[in-house]
Each structure stands twice: as structure tokens, then as C-alpha cells.
C-alpha positions in Angstrom: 4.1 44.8 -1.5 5.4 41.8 -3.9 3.2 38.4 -2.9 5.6 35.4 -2.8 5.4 32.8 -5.5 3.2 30.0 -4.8 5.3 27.2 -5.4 8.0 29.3 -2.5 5.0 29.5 -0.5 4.1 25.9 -0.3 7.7 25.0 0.9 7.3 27.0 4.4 4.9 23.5 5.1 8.3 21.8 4.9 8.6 23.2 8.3 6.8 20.4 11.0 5.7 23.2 12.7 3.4 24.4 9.5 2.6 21.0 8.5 1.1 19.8 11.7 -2.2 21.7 11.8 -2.1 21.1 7.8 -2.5 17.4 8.5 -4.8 17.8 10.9 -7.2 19.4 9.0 -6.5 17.6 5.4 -6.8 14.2 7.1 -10.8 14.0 8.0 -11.6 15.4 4.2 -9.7 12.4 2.8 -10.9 10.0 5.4 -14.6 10.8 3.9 -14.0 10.6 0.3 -12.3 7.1 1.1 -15.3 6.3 3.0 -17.7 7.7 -0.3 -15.7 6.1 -2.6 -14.9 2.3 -1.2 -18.9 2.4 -0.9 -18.9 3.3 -4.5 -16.3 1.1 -5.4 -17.9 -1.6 -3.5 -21.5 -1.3 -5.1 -19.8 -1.0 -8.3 -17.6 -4.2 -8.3 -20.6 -6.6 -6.6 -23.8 -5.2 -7.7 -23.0 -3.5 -11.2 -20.2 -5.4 -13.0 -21.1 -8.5 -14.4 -20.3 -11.7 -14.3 -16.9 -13.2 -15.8 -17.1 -15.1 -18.4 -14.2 -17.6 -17.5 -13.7 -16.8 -14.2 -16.8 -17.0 -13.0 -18.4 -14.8 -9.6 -14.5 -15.1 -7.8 -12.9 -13.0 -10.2 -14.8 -10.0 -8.2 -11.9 -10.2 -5.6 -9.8 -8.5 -8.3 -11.6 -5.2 -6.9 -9.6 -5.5 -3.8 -6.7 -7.5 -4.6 -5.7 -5.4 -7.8 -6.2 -1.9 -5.9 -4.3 -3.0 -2.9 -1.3 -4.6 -5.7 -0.7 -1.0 -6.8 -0.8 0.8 -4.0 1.5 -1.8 -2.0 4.2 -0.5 -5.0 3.0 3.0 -5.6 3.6 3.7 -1.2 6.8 2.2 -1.2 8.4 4.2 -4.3 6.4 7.4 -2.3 8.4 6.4 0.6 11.6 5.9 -1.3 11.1 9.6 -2.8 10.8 11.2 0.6 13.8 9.4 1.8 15.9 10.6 -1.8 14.3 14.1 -0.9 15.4 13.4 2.9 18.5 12.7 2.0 19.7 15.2 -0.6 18.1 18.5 1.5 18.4 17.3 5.1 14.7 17.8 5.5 12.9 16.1 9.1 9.5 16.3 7.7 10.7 14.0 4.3 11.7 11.2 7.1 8.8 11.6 8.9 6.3 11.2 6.1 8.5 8.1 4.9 8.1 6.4 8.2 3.9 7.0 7.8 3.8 5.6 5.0 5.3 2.4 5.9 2.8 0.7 7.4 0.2 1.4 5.4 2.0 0.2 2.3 2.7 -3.1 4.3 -0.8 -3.5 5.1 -1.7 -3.1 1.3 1.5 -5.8 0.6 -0.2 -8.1 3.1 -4.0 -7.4 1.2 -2.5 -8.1 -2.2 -1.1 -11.5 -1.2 -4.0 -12.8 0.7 -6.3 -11.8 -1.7 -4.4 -13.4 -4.5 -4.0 -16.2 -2.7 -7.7 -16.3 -2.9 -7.8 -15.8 -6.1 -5.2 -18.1 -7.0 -6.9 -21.8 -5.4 -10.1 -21.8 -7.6 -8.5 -20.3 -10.3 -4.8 -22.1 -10.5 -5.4 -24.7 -8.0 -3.4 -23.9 -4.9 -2.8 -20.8 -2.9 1.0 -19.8 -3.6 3.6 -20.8 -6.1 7.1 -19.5 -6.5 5.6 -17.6 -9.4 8.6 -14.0 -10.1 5.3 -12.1 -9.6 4.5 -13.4 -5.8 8.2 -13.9 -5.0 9.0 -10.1 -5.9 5.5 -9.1 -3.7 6.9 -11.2 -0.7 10.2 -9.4 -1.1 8.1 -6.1 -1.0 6.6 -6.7 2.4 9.8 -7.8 3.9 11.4 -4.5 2.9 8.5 -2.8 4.7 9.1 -5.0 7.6 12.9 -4.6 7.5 12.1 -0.3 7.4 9.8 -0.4 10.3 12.3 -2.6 11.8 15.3 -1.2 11.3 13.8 2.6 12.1 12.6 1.5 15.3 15.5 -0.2 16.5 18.2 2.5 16.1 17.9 4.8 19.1 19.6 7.8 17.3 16.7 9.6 15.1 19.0 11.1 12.5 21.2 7.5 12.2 17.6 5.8 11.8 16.3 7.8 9.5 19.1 7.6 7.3 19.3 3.7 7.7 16.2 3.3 6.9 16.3 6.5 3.8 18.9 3.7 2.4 16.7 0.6 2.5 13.6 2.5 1.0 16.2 3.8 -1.8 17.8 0.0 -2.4 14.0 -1.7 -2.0 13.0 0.5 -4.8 14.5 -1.9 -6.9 12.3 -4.3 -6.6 9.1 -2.4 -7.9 10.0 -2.2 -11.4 10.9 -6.2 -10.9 7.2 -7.0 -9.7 5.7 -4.9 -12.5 7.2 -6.0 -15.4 7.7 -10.1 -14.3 4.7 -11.4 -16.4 6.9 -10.3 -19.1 10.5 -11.1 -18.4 9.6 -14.2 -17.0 7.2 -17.1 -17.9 4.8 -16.7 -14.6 1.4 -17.8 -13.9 0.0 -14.7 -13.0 -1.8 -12.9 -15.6 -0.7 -9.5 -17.6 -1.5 -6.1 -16.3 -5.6 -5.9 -17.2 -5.3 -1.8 -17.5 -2.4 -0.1 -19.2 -1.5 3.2 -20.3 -0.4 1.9 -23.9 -3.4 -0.4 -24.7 -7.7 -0.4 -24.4 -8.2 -2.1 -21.3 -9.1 -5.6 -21.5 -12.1 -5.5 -19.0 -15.6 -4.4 -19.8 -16.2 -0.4 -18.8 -18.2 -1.5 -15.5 -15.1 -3.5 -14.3 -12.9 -1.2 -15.2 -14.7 1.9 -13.4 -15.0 -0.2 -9.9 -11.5 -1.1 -10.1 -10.2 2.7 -10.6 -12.9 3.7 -8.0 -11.4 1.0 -5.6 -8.1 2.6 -6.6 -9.2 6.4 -6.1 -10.7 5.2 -2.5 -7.2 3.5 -1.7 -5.2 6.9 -2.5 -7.6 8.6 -0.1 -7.4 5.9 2.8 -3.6 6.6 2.5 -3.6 10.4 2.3 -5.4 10.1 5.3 -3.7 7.5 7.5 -1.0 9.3 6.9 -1.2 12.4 7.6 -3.1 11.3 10.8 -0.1 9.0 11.3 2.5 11.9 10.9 1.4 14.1 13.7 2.0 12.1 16.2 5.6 11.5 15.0 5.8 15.4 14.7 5.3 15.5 18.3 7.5 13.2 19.6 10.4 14.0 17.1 9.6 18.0 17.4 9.2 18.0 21.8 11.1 20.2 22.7 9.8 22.8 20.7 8.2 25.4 22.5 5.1 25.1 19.9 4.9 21.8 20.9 4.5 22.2 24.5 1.9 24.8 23.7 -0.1 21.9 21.4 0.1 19.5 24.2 -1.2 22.2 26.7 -4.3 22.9 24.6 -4.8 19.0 23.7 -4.9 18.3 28.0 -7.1 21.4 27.8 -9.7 20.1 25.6 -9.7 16.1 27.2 
């Protein structure tokens, strides 16, 4: 008997169905290797890295702030891929995962902006400017709050989900903008301190919390997603006869 391919065997998890008990059993395995890491990254970037030179102790926020920067941009163009992928082949599961992902990457957006705010008194003297860089990340967590907003407030899944597809695909935009403004524009806010072009301008110690801090983040939002998803798979996916059978054995076990 011919096996199928493995890449046309991963795409039967496309079905909410498959995906459900998927989650359920990914989730816990990335919740501990955020927990492991962030206590790694943590160690790391207060007990191991040494001081700045310039900066002084409060440049050690950057462990948080920069981690939480990247993923606030990396979630949002993750959500604006499942919407494209939503879109184009009619998939529930793409919409589902977009609207999970949402409010993590607006929880990052809020991390990133109070932490630089932070960062920003001692080191530029006040707590916000109308610097491109902070303007673009304020626009980023409005179009997080304008998706949760807009999703929840339609009544008619599919007309939600494509609403919302459309403001993820727009808002996308913007990432590129908040990346690339300490160059276009004459800001306050420092370069990019790791790039894939150039040596890092950090010394190794920093550099390994910050990635560590990073590699924790990623997990974090595996997890709370997939946890996140389930739920939605349930209420989207009720009338399924699977469903009712799930919700059966859950009253069964409480």
C-alpha cells in the first residue's frame, strides 16, 4: 500500500476536527519550554550580562522590551498570513488561528511601549515622543484593537472573518514602516542592535539573553495560542457531532 506524502499528510490538520486534540497536546510542551527558557533568559540578562557602559544598569529592560518589539511585529504579519491563506483557500482553521493570535500580539504591542517608555525617561528624558518608531508601534496596537474589535462585533462568522482577514492584510503595512524608521527617518530611537547583515553590536552575554528572551517569547505564543484556538474550535465547530461528543467527555471528567 502507497504511504501518502508527508507534506499531504500534514494538511488533513487543516481540518478543526484534527487540529483540536493537536493543540491540546502541543500546547503544555511549549508552555514549559517558555517557562525553562524566560528563567534562562531572565538569569542571563540580570545575573550574567554585564553592565553597560553608557547606559548604565537600566539598559537591562532591553531584555524585555526588545523581545516583546519583535514579536508585537512578527504575530501580526503571522496573523496577516493566516488571513491571506484564509482568504485565498476558504480555510476556517486559517481564521481561527488569526483571531488567537490577536491578542497576544497586542499584549506584546502594549509590553514594547511601556517598556520603552521606561527606557526612554532616564535615557532621553521623557517617556514618549512623536518619534516614526513609537508612532508606527502605537498604530500597531490600534490595528490589533481595531481586529479584535471589528471580529467581535460582526455577528455573521464568515462576514467577520473576512472583515477582519482585510484589516490584518492592510495593517501589514505598517510592519515594514516600524522596522526600517530609524533609517528613513531622523528618530530618536536607536538602530536595530542584531542584524542579519552585520556582527551584532552587543557583547555575546547580551546578545544570548536577548535571543533566549526571544526563543521564550515564540514558545509563550505557540502556546497561548493553541490553547486560545480550541475554545474557538468549539464554539465555531458546535454543531458538529464530534463536538458534542468532546463536550460530553469534558462534563464527564469535571
Amino acid at each position: 500500500m502507497k504511504r501518502p506524502e508527508r507534506g499531504k499528510s500534514l494538511f488533513r490538520f487543516a481540518a478543526p476536527q484534527l487540529f483540536y486534540p493537536l493543540a491540546g497536546a502541543l500546547a503544555p510542551w511549549f508552555a514549559g519550554a517558555a517557562a525553562v527558557l524566560t528563567i534562562i533568559g531572565l538569569w542571563l540578562a540580570f545575573f550574567v550580562a554585564p553592565t553597560d557602559a553608557q547606559q548604565g544598569e537600566v539598559y537591562r529592560v532591553i531584555f524585555i522590551h526588545v523581545p516583546a518589539a519583535w514579536m508585537s511585529m512578527f504575530v501580526y504579519l503571522i496573523m496577516a498570513f493566516w488571513s491571506a491563506v484564509g482568504l485565498v483557500m476558504n480555510t476556517r482553521l486559517s481564521f481561527m488561528m488569526a483571531r488567537a493570535l490577536a491578542p497576544t500580539g497586542a499584549m506584546f504591542c502594549v509590553v514594547a511601549l511601556v517598556t520603552g517608555a521606561l527606557w526612554g525617561k532616564p535615557t532621553w528624558g521623557a517617556y514618549w515622543v512623536w518619534d516614526a518608531r513609537l508612532t508606527s508601534q502605537l498604530l500597531l496596537l490600534f490595528l490589533y484593537f481595531g481586529f479584535m474589535a471589528l471580529t467581535e462585533a460582526i455577528e455573521d462568522p464568515r462576514r467577520a472573518d473576512k472583515a477582519g482577514a482585510i484589516i490584518a492584510l492592510v495593517g501589514a503595512v505598517n510592519v515594514p514602516i516600524i522596522y526600517f524608521s530609524v533609517k528613513w527617518w531622523n528618530t530618536l530611537h536607536q538602530g536595530a542592535s542584531v542584524s542579519l547583515t552585520k556582527a551584532p553590536s552587543m557583547a555575546a552575554t547580551m546578545l544570548a539573553g536577548m535571543l533566549v528572551m526571544a526563543l521564550a517569547s515564540w514558545a509563550y505564543t505557540i502556546a497561548v495560542t493553541l490553547w486560545r484556538v480550541r475554545p474557538l474550535i468549539l464554539e465555531r465547530e458546535r454543531h458538529a457531532e464530534w463536538v458534542a461528543a468532546e463536550l460530553d467527555a469534558l462534563e464527564g471528567r469535571i
